[in-house]
PDB file of N, CA, C and O in Angstrom, chain B, residues numbered from 101:
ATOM      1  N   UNK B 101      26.708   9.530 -14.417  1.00  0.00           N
ATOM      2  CA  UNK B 101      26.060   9.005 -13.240  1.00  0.00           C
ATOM      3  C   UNK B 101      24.724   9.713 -13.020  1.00  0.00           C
ATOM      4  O   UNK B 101      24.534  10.923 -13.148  1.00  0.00           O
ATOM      5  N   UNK B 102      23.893   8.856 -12.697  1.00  0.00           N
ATOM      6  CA  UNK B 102      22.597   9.516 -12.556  1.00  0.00           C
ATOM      7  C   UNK B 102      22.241  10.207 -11.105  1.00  0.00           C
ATOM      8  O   UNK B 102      22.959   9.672 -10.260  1.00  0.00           O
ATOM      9  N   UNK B 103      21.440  11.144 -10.549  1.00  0.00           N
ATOM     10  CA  UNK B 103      21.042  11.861  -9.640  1.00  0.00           C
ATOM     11  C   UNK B 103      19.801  11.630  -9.810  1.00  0.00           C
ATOM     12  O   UNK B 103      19.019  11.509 -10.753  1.00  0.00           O
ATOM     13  N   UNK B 104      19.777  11.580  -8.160  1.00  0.00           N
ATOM     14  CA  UNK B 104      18.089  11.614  -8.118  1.00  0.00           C
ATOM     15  C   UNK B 104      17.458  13.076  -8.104  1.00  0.00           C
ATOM     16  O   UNK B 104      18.143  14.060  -7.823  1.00  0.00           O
ATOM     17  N   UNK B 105      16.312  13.140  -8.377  1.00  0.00           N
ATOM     18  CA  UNK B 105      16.020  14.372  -8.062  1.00  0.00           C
ATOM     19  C   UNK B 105      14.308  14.360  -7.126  1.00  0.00           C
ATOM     20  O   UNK B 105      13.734  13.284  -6.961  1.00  0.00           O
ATOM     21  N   UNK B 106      14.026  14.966  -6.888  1.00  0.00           N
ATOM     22  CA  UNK B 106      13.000  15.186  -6.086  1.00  0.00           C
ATOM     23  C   UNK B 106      11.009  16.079  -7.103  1.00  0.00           C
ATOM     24  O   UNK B 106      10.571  17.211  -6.895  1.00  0.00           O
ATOM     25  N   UNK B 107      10.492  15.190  -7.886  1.00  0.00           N
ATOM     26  CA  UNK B 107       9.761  15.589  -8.753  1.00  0.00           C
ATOM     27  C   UNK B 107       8.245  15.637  -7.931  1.00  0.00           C
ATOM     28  O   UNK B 107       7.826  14.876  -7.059  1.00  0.00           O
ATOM     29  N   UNK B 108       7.591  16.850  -8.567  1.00  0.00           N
ATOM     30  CA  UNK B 108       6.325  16.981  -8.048  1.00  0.00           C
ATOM     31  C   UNK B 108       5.705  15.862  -8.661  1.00  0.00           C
ATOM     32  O   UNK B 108       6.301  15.337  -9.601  1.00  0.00           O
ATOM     33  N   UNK B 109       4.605  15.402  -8.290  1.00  0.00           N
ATOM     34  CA  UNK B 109       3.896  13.997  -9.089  1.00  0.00           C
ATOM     35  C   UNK B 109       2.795  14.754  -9.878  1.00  0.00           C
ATOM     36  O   UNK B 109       2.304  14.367 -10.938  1.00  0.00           O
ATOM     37  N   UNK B 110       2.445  16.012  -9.135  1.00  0.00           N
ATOM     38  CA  UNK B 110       1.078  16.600 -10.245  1.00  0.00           C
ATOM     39  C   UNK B 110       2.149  17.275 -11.469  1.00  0.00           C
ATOM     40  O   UNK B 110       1.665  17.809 -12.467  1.00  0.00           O
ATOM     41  N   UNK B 111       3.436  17.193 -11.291  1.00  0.00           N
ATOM     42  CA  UNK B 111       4.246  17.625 -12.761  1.00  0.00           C
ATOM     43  C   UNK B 111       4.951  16.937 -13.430  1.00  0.00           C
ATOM     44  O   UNK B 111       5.912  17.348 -14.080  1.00  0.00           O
ATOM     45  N   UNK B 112       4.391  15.271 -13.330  1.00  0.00           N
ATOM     46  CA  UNK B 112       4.598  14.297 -14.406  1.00  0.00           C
ATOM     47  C   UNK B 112       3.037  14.096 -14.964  1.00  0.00           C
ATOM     48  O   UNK B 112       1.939  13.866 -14.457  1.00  0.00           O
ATOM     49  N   UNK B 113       3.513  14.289 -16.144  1.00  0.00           N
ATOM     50  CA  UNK B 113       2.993  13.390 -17.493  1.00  0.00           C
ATOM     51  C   UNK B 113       2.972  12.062 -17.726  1.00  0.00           C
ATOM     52  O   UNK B 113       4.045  11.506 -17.958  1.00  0.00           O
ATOM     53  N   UNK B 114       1.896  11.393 -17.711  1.00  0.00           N
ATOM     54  CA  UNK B 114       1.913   9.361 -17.664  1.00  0.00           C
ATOM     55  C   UNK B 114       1.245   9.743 -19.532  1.00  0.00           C
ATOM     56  O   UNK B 114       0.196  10.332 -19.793  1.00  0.00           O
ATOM     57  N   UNK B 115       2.404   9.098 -20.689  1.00  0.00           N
ATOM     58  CA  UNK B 115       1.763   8.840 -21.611  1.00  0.00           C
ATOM     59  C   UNK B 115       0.415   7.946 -21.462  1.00  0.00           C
ATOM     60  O   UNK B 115       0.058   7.412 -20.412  1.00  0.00           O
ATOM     61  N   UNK B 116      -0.401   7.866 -22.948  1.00  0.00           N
ATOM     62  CA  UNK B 116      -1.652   7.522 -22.628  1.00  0.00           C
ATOM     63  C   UNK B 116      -1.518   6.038 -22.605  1.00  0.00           C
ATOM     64  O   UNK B 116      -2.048   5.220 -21.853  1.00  0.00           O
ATOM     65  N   UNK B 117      -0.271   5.792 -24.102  1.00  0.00           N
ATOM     66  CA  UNK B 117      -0.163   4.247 -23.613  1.00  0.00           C
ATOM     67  C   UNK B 117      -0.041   3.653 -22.538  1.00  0.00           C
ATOM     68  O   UNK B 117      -0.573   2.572 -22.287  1.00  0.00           O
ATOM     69  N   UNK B 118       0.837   4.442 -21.607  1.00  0.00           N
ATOM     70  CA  UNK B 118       1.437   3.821 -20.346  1.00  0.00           C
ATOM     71  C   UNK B 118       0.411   3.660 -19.577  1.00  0.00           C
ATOM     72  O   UNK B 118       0.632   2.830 -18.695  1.00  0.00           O
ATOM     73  N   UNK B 119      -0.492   4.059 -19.557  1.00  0.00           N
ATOM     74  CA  UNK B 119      -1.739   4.551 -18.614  1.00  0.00           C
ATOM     75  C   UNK B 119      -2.358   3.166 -18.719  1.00  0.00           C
ATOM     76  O   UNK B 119      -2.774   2.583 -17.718  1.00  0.00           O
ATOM     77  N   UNK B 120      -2.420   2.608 -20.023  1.00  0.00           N
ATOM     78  CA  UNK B 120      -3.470   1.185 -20.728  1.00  0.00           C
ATOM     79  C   UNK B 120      -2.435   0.085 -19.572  1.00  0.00           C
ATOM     80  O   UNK B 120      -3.101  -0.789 -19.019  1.00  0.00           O
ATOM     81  N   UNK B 121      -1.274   0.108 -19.304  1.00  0.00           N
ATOM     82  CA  UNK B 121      -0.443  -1.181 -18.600  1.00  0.00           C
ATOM     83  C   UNK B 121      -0.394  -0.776 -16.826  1.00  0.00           C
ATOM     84  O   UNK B 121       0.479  -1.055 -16.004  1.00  0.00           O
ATOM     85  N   UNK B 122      -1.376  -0.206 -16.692  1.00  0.00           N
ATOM     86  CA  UNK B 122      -1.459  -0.216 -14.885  1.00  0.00           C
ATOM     87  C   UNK B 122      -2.267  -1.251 -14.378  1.00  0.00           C
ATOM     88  O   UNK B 122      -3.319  -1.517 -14.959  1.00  0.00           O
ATOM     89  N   UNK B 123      -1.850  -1.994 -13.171  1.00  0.00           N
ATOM     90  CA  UNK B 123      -2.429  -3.308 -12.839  1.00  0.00           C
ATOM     91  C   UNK B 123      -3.012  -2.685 -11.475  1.00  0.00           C
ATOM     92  O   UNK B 123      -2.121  -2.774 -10.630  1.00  0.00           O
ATOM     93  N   UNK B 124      -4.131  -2.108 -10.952  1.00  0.00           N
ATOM     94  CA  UNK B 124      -4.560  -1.938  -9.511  1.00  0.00           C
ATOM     95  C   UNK B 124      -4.196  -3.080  -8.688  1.00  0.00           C
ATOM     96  O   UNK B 124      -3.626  -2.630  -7.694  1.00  0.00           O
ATOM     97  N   UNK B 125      -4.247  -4.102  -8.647  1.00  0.00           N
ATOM     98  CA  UNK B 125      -3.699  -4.907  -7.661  1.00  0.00           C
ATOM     99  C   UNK B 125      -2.084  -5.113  -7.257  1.00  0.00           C
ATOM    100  O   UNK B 125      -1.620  -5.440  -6.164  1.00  0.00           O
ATOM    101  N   UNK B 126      -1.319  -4.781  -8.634  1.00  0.00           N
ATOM    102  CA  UNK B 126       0.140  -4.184  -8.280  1.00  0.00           C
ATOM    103  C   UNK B 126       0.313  -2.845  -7.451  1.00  0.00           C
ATOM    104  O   UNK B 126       1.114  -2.485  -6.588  1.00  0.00           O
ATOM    105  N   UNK B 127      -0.548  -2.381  -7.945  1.00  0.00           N
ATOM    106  CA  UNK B 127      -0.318  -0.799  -7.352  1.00  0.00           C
ATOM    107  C   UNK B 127      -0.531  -1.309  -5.866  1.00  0.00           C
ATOM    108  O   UNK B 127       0.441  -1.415  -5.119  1.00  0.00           O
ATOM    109  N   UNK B 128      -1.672  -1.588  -5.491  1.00  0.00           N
ATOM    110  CA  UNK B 128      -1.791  -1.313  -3.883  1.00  0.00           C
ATOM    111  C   UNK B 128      -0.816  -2.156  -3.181  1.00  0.00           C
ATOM    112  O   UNK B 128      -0.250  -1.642  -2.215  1.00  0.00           O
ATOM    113  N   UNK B 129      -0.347  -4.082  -3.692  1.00  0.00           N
ATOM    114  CA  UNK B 129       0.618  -4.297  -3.368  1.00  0.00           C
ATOM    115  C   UNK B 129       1.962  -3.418  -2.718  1.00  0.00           C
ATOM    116  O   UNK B 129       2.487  -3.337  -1.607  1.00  0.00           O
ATOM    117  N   UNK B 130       2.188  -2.836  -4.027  1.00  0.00           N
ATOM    118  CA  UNK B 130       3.344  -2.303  -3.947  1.00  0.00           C
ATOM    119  C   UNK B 130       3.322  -0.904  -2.896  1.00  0.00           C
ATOM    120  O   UNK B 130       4.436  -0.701  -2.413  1.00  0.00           O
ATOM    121  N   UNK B 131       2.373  -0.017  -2.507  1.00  0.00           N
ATOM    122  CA  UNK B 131       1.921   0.810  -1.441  1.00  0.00           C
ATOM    123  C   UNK B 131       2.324   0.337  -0.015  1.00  0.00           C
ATOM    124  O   UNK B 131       2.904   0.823   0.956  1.00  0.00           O
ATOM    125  N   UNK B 132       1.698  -0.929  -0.376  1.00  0.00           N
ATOM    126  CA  UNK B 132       2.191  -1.400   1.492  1.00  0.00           C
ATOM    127  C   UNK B 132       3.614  -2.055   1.279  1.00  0.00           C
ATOM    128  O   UNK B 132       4.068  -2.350   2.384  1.00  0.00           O
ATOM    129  N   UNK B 133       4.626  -2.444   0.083  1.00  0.00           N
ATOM    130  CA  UNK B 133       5.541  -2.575   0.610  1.00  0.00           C
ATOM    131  C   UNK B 133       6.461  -1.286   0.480  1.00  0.00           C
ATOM    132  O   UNK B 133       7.669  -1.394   0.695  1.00  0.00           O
ATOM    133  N   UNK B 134       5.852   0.024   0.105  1.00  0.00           N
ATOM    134  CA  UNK B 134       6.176   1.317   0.318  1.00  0.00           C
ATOM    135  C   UNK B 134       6.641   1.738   1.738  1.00  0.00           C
ATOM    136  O   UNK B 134       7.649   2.153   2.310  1.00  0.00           O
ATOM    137  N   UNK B 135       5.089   1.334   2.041  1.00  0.00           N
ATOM    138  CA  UNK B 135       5.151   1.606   3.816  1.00  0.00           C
ATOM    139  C   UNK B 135       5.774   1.387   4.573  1.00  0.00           C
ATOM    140  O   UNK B 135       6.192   2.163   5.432  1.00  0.00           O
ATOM    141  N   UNK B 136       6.088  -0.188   4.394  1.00  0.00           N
ATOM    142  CA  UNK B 136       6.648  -1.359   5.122  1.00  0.00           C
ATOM    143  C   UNK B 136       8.556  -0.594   4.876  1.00  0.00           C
ATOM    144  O   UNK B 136       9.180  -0.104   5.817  1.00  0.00           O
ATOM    145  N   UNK B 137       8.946  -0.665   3.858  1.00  0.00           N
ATOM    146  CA  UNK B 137      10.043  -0.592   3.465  1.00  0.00           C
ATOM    147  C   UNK B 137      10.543   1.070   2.703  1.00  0.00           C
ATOM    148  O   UNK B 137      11.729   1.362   2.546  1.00  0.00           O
ATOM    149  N   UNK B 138       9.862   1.619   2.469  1.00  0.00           N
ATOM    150  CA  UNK B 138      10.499   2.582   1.871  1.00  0.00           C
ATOM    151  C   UNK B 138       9.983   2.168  -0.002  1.00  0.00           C
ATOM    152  O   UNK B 138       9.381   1.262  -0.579  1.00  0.00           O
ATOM    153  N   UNK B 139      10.754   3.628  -0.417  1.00  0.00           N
ATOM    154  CA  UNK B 139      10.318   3.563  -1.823  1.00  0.00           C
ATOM    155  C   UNK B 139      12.036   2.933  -2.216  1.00  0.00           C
ATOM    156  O   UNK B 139      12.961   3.600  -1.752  1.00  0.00           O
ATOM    157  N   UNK B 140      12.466   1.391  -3.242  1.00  0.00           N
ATOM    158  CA  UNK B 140      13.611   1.353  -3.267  1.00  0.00           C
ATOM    159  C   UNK B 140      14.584   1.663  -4.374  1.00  0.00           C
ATOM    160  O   UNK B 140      15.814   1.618  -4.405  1.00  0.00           O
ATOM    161  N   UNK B 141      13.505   2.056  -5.449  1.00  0.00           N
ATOM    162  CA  UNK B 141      14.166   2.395  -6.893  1.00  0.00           C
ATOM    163  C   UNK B 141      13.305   3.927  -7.339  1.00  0.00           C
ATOM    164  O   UNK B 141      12.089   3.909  -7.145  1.00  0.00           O
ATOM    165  N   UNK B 142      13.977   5.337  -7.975  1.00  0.00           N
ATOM    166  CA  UNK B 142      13.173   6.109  -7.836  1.00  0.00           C
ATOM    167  C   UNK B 142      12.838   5.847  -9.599  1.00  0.00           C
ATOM    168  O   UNK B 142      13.691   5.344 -10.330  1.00  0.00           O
ATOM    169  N   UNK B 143      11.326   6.325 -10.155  1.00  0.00           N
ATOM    170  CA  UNK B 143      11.063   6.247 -10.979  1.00  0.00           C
ATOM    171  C   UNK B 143      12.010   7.100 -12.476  1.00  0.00           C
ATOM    172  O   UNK B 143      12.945   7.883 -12.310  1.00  0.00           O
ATOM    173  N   UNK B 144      11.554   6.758 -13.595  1.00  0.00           N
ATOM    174  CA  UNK B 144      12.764   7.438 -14.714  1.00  0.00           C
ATOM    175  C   UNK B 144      11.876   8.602 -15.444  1.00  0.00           C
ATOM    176  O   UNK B 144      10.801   8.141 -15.828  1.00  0.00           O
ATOM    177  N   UNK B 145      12.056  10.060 -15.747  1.00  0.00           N
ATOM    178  CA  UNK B 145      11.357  10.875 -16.337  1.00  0.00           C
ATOM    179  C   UNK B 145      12.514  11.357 -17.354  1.00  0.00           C
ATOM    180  O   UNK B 145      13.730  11.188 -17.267  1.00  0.00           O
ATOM    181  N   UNK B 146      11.876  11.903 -18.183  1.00  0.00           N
ATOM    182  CA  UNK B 146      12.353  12.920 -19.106  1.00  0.00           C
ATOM    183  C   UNK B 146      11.739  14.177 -19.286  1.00  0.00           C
ATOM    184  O   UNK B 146      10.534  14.346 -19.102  1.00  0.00           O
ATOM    185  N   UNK B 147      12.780  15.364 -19.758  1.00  0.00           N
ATOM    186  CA  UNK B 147      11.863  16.531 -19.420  1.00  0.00           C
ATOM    187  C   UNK B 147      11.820  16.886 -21.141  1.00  0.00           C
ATOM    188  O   UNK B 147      12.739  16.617 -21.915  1.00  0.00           O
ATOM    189  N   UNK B 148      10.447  17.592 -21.538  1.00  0.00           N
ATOM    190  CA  UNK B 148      10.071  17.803 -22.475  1.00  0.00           C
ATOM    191  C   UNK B 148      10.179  19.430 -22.837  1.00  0.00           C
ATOM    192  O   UNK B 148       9.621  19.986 -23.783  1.00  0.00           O
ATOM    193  N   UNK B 149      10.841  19.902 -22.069  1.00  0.00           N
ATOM    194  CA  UNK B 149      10.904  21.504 -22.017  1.00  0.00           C
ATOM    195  C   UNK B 149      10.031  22.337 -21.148  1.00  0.00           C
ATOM    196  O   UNK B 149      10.400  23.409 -20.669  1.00  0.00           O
ATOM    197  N   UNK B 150       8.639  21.706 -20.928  1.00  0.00           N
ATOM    198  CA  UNK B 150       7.135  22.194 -20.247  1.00  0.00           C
ATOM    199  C   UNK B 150       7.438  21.341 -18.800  1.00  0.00           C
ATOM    200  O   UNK B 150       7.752  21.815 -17.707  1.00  0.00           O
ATOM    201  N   UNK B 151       7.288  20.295 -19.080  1.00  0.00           N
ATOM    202  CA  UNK B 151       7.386  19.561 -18.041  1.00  0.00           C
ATOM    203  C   UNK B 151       7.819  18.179 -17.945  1.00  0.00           C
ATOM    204  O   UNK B 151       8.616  17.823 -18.812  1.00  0.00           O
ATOM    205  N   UNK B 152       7.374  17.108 -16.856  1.00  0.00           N
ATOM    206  CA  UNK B 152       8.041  15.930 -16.764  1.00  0.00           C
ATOM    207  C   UNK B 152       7.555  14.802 -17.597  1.00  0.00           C
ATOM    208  O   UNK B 152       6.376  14.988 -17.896  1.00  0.00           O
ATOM    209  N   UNK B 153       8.014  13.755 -18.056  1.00  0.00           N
ATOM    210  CA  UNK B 153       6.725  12.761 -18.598  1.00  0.00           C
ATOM    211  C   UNK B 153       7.721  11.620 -18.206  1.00  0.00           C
ATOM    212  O   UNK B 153       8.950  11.670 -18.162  1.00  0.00           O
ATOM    213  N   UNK B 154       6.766  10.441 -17.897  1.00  0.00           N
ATOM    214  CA  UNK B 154       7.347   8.849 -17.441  1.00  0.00           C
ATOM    215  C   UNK B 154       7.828   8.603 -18.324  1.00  0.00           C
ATOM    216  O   UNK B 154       7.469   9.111 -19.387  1.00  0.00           O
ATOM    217  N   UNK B 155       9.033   7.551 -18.235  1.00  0.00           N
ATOM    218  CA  UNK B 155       9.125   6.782 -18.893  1.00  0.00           C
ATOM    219  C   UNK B 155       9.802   5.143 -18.300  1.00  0.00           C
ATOM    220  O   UNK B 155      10.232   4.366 -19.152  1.00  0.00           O
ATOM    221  N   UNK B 156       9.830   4.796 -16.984  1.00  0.00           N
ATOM    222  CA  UNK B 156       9.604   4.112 -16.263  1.00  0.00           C
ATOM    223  C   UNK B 156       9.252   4.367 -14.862  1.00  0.00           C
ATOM    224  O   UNK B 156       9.809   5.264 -14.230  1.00  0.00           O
ATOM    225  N   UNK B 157       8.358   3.621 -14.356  1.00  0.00           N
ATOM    226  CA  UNK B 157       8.236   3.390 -13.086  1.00  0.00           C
ATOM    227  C   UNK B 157       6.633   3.814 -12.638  1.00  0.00           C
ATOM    228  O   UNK B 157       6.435   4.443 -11.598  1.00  0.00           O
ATOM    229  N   UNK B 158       5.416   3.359 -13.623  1.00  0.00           N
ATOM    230  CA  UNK B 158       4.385   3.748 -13.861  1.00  0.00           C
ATOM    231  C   UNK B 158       3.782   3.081 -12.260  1.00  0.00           C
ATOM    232  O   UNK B 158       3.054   3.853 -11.638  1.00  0.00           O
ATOM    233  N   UNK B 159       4.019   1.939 -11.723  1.00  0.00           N
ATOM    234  CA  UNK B 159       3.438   1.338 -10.814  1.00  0.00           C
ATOM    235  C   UNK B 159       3.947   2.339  -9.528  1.00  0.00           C
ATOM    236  O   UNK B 159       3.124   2.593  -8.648  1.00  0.00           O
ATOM    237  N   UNK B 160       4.985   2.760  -9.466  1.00  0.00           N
ATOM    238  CA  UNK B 160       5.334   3.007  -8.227  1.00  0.00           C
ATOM    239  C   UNK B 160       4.593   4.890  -8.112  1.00  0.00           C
ATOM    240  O   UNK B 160       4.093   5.575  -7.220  1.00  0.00           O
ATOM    241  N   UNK B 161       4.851   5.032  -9.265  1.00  0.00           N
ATOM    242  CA  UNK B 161       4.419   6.496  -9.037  1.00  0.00           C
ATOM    243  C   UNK B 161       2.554   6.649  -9.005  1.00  0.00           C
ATOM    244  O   UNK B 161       2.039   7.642  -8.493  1.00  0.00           O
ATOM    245  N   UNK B 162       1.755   5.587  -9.587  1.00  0.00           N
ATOM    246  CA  UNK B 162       0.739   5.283  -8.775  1.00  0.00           C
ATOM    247  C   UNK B 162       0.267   5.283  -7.508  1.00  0.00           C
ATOM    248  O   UNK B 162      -0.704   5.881  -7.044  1.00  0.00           O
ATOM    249  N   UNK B 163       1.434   4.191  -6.730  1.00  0.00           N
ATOM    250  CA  UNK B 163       1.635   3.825  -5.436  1.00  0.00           C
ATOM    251  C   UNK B 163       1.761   5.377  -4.429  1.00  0.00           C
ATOM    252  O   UNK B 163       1.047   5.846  -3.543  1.00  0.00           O
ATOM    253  N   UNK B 164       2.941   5.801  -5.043  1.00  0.00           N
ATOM    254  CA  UNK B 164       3.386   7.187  -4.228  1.00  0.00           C
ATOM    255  C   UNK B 164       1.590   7.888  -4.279  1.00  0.00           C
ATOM    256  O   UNK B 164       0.902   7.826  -3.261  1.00  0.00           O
ATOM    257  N   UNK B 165       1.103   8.440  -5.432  1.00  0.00           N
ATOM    258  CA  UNK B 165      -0.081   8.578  -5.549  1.00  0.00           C
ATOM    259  C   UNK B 165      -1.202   8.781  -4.552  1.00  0.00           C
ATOM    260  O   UNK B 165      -1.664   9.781  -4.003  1.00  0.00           O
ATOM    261  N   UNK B 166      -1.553   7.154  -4.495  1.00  0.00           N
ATOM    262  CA  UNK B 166      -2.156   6.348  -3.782  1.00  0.00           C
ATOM    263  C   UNK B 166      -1.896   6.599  -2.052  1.00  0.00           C
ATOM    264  O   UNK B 166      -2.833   6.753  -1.269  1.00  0.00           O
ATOM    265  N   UNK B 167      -0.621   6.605  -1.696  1.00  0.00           N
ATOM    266  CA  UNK B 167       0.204   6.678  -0.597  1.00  0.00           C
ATOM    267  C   UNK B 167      -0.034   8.874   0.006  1.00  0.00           C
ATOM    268  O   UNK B 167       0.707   9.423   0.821  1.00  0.00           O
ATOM    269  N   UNK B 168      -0.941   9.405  -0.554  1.00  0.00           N
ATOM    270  CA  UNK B 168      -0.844  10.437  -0.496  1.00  0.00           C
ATOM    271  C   UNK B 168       0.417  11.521  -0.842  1.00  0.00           C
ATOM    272  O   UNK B 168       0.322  12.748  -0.830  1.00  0.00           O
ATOM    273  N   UNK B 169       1.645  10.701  -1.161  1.00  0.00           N
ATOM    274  CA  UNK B 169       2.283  11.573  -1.530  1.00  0.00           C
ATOM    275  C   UNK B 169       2.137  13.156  -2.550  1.00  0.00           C
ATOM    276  O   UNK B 169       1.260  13.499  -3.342  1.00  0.00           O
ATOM    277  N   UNK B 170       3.371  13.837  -2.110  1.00  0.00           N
ATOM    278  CA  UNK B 170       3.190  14.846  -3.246  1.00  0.00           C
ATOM    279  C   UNK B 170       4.665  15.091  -4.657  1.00  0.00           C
ATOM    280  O   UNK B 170       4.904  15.635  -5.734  1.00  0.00           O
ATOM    281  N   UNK B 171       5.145  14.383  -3.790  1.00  0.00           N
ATOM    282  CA  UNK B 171       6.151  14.502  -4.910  1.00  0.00           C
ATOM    283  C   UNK B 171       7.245  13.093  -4.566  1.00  0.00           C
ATOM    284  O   UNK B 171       7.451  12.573  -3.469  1.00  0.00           O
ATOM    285  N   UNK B 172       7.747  12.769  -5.722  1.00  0.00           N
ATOM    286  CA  UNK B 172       8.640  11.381  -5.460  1.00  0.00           C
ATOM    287  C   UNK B 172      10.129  11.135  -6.218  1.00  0.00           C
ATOM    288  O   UNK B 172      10.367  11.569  -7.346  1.00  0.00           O
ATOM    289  N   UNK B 173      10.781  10.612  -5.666  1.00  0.00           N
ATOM    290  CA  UNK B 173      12.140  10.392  -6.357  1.00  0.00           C
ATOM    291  C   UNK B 173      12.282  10.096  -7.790  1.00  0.00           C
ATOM    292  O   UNK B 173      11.751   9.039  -8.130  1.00  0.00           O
ATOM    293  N   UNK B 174      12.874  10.778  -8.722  1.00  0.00           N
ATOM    294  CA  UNK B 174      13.485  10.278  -9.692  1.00  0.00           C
ATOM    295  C   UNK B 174      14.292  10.355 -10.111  1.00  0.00           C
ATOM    296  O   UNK B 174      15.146  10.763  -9.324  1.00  0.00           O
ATOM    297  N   UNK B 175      14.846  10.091 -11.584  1.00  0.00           N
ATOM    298  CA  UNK B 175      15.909   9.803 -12.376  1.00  0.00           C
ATOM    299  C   UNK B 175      15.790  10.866 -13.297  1.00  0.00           C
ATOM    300  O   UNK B 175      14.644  11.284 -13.463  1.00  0.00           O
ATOM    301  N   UNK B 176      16.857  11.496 -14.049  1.00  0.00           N
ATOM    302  CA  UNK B 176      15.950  12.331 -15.292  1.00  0.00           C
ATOM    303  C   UNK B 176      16.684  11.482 -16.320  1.00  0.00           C
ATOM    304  O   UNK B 176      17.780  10.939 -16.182  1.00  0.00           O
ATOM    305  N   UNK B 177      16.162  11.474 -17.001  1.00  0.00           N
ATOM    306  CA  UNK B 177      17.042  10.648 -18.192  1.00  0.00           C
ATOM    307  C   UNK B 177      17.018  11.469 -19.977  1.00  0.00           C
ATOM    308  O   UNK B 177      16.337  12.374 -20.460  1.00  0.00           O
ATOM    309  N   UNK B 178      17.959  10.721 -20.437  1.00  0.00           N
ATOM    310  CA  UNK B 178      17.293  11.091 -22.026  1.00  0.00           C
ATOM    311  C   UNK B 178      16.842  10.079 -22.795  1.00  0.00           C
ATOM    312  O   UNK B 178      17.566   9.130 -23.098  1.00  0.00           O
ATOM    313  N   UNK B 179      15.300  10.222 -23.274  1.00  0.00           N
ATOM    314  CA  UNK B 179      15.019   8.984 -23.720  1.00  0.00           C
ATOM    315  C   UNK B 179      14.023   9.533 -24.760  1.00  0.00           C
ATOM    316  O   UNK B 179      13.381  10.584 -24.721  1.00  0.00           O
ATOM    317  N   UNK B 180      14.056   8.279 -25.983  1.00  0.00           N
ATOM    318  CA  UNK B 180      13.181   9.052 -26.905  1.00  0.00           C
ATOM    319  C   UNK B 180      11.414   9.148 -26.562  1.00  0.00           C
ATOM    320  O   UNK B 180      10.697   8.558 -25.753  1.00  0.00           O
ATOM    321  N   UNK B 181      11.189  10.045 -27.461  1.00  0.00           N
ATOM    322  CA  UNK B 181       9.794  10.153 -27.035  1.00  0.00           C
ATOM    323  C   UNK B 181       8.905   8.761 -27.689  1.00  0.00           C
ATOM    324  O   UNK B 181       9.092   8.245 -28.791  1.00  0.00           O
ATOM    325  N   UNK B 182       8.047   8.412 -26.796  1.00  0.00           N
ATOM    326  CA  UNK B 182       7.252   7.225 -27.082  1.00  0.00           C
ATOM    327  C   UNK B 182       6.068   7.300 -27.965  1.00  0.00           C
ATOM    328  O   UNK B 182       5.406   6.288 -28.197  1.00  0.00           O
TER     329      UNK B 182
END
């Protein structure tokens, strides 16, 4: 079963690919239904030994971002490296 955990956002890693599939008009969308509603799925990381790196949930952790946050919900998972 997975746990959320509570991740700094300046201690995730966004691979570079992932970086090429960000849509700014999703992002801010998704900010105000942040606001409106809450954050409702927390993003998925894996830890690399150093630190965190995405491996889903590139829009929302933008959003959080964007939203001034400093740190945001996630998942830790095991997943291969991309």
């Amino acid at each position: 079963m997975l746990r959320v955990h509570r991740v700094k956002i300046d201690d995730i890693y966004v691979p570079t690919a992932r970086r090429k599939t960000l849509h700014p008009e999703t992002v801010r969308h998704l900010a105000e239904d942040i606001l409106e509603n809450g954050m409702k799925m927390p993003i998925q990381v894996r830890h690399d030994g150093k630190r965190h790196v995405l491996v889903e949930g590139l829009h929302r952790l933008e959003a959080a971002k964007w939203l001034g946050e400093a740190a945001i919900d996630a998942y830790l998972v095991q997943a291969r490296k991309h």
